[in-house]
VMD Tcl script that draws the C-alpha trace (Angstrom):
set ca {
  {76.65 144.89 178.18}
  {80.25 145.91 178.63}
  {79.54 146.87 182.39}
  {78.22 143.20 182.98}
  {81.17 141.67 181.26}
  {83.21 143.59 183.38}
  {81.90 142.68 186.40}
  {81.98 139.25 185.46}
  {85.34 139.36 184.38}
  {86.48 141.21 188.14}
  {84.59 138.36 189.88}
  {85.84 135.50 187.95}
  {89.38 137.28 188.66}
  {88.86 138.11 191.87}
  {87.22 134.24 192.77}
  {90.27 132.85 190.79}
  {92.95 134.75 193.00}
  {90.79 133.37 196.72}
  {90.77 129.62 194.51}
  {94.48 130.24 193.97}
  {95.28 131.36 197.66}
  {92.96 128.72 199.02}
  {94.65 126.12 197.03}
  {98.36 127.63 198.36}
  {97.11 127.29 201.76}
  {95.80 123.68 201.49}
  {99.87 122.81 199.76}
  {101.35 124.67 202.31}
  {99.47 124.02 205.40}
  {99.65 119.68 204.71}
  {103.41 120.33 203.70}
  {103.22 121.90 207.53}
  {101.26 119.42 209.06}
  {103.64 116.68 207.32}
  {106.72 118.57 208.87}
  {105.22 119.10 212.61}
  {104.52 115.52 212.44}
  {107.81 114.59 212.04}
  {109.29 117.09 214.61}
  {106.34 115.52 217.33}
  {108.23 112.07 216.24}
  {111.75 113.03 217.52}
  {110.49 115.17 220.26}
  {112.34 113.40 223.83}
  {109.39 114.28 225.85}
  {107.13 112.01 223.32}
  {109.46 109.47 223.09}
  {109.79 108.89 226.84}
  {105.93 107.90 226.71}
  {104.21 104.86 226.10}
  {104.53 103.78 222.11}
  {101.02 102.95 222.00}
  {99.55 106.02 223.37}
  {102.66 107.86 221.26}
  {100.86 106.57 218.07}
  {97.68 107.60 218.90}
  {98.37 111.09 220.12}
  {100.45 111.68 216.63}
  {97.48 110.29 214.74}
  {95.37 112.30 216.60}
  {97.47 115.26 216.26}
  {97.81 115.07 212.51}
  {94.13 114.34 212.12}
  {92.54 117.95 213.76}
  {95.75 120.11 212.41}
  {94.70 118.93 208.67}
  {90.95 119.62 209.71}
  {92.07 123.00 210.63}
  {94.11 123.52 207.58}
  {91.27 122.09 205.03}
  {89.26 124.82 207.22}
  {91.41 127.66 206.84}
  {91.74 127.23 202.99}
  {87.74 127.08 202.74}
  {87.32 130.38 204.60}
  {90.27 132.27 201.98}
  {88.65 130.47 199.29}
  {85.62 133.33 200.33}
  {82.95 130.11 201.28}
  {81.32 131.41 204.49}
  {82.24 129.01 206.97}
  {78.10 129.34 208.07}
  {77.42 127.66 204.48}
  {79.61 125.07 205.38}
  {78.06 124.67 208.47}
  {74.51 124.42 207.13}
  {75.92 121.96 204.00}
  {76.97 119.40 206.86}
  {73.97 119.86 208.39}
  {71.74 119.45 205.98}
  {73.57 116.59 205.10}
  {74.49 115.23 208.31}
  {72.72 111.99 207.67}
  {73.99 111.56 204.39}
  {77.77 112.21 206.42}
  {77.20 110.45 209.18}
  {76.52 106.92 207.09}
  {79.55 107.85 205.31}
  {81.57 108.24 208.46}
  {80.23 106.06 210.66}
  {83.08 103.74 209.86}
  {85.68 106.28 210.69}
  {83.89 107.01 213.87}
  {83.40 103.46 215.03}
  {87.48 103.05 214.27}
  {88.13 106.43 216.39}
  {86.04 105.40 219.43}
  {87.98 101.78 219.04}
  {91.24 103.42 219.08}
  {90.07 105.11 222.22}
  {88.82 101.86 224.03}
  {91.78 100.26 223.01}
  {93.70 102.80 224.39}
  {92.10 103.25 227.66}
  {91.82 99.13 228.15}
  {94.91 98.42 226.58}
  {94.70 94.91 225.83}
  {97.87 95.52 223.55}
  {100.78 97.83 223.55}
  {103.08 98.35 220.89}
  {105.81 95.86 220.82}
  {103.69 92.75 222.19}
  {103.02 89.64 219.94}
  {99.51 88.99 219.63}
  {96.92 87.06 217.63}
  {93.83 89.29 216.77}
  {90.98 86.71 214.82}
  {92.79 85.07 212.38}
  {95.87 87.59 211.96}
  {99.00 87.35 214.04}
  {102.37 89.26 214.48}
  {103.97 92.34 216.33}
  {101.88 95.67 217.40}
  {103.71 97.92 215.60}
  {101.52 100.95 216.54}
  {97.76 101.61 217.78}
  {96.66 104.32 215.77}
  {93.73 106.47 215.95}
  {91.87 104.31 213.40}
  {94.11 101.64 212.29}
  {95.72 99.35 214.72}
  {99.41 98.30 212.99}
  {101.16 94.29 212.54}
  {104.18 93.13 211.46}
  {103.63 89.43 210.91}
  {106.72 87.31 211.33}
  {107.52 87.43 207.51}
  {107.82 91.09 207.75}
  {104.04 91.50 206.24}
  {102.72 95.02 207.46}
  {98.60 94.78 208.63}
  {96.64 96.94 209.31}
  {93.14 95.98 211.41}
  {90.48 98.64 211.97}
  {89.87 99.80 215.49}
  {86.20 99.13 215.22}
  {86.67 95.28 214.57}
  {89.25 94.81 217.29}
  {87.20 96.14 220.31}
  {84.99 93.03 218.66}
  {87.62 90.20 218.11}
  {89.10 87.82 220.80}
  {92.94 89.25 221.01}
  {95.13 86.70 222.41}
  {98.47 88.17 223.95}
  {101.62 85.84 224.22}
  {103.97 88.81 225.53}
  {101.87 90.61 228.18}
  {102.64 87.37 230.76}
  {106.02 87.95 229.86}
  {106.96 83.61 229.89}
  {105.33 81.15 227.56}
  {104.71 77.08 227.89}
  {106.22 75.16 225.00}
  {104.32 72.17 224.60}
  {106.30 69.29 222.48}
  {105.05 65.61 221.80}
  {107.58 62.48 220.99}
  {105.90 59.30 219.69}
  {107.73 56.46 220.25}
  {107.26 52.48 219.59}
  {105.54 50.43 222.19}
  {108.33 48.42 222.07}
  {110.62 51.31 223.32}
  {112.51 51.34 227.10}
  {110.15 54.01 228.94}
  {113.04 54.49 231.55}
  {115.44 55.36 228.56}
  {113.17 57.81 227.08}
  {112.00 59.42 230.01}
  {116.34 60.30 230.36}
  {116.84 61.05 227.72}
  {114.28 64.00 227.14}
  {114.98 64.92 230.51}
  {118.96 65.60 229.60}
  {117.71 67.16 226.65}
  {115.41 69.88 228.62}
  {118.22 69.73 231.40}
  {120.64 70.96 228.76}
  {118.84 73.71 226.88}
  {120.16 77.27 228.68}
  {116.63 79.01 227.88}
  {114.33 76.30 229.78}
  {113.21 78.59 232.72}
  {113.73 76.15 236.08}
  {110.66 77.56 237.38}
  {107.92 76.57 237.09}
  {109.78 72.81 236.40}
  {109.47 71.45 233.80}
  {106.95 68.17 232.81}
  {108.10 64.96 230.95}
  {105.22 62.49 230.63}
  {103.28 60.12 228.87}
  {100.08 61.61 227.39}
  {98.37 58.98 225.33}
  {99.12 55.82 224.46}
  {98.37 55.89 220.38}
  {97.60 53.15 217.92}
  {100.74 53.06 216.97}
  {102.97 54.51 219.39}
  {103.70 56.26 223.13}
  {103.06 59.86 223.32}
  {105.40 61.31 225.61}
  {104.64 64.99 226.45}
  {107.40 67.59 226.90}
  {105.76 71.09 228.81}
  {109.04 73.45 229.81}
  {108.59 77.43 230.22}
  {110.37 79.89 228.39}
  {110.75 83.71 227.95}
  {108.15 85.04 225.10}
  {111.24 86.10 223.01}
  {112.75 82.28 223.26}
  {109.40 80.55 222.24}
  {110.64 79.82 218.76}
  {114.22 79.26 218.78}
  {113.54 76.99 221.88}
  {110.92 74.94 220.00}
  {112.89 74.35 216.88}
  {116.13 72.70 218.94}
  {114.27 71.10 221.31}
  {112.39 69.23 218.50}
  {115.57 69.11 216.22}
  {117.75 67.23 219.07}
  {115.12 65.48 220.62}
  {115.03 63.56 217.63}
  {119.02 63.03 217.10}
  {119.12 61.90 220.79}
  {116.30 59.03 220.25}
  {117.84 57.93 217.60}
  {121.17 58.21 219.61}
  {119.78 55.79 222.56}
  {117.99 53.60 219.64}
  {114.81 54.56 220.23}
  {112.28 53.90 217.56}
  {110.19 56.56 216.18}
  {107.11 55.32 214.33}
  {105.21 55.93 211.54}
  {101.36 55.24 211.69}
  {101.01 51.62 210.34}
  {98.14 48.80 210.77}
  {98.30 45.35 211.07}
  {95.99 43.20 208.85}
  {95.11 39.43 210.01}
  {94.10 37.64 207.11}
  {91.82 34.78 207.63}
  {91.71 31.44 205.28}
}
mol new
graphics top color blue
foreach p $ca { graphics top sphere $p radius 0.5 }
foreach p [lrange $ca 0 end-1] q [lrange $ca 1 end] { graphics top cylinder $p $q radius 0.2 }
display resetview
């Protein structure tokens, strides 16, 4: 009896001193992988690539370093590494449900990569989520929305979602409407929206831009304002064009109305 409690005893210790080291190695070796990762970030020879395929190769590259790591710490935890093998084997179906997720996001990361239909640093509108490609990982493609909101949209669903670009072009069309009364002077509004394009510094001259009437409401004239614009300008552009359009109808006593209806009644 006292021989088998020794041996138990030296193989709990000695299993408890390969759990121990295993356990070291796993701290360790994701305390490495952590620190390489941020070395790869400032490295001038990564930095002078493309962002997007930056991301991914960092992703990538922290990915199979902790795979080799959570490897290494199973083999000096005294698991035979063919165990492990025939474990994920045997329950490779059972695995392969459970990752098929992960692997659909991987081989979207790669499509996306290879196609790039986005690049880091490009405003796009992916479904119903918009904002700024941050980064395209190896799973996880990256947003910052224009309130400073961080996304992040699997791979897998993006190689399967319309993605509309408004950077890759480079220019934009801004496309403004001004309702006006039908009693309004059509000469004096078609000046005075053309000195207020005319004026604006960030209207691109080419292509020129379009002043016209679009539709003739049922309460008012639709003029339509098209000008082009640098991607960057959309926004600030729209907000003064519609901000002095308005102070320079009023300016030139132009009415702008409000929907109304007339009512006849008959005695």
């Amino acid at each position: 009896m006292n021989t088998d409690g020794d041996g138990i005893v030296n193989f709990l210790k000695t299993a408890g001193v390969d759990l121990l080291r295993g356990i070291l190695v796993l701290v360790v070796g994701f305390f490495l992988v952590h620190w390489i990762n941020k070395l790869l970030k400032k490295n001038k020879k990564l930095l002078a690539i493309d962002p997007t395929l930056r991301g991914f190769l960092l992703n990538l590259i922290r990915i199979l370093l902790s795979v080799i790591v959570v490897l290494t710490a199973v083999n000096i935890m005294g698991i035979p590494m063919t165990s492990v093998v025939t474990l994920l084997a045997s329950g490779g179906v059972a695995v392969g449900l459970a990752l098929q997720g992960a692997v659909g996001n991987l081989i979207g990361g790669l499509i996306l990569l290879i196609l790039r239909p986005i690049k880091a640093g490009e405003y796009v509108k992916i479904g119903d989520s918009e904002g700024t490609v941050k980064t395209v990982g190896a799973y996880y493609t990256e947003l910052i929305t224009p309130d400073n909101k961080h996304l992040s949209l699997p791979n897998g669903t993006l190689t399967n979602t319309p993605i509309t670009n408004f950077s890759r072009e480079g220019t934009r069309r801004l496309d403004l409407s001004f309702s006006v009364a039908y009693s309004s002077d059509m000469d004096t509004v078609y000046r005075v929206l053309k000195e207020l394009v005319a004026g604006d510094p960030d209207i691109l001259p080419d292509p020129p831009p379009q002043i016209v009437l679009s539709r003739c409401g049922d309460s008012s004239l639709d003029f339509a304002v098209r000008v082009w614009v640098r991607g960057d300008k959309y926004w600030p552009v729209n907000f003064r064009l519609l901000d002095g359009g308005k102070r320079a109808l009023d300016a030139a006593g132009i009415t702008i109305p409000f929907p109304q209806m007339d009512v006849h009644v008959k005695s």
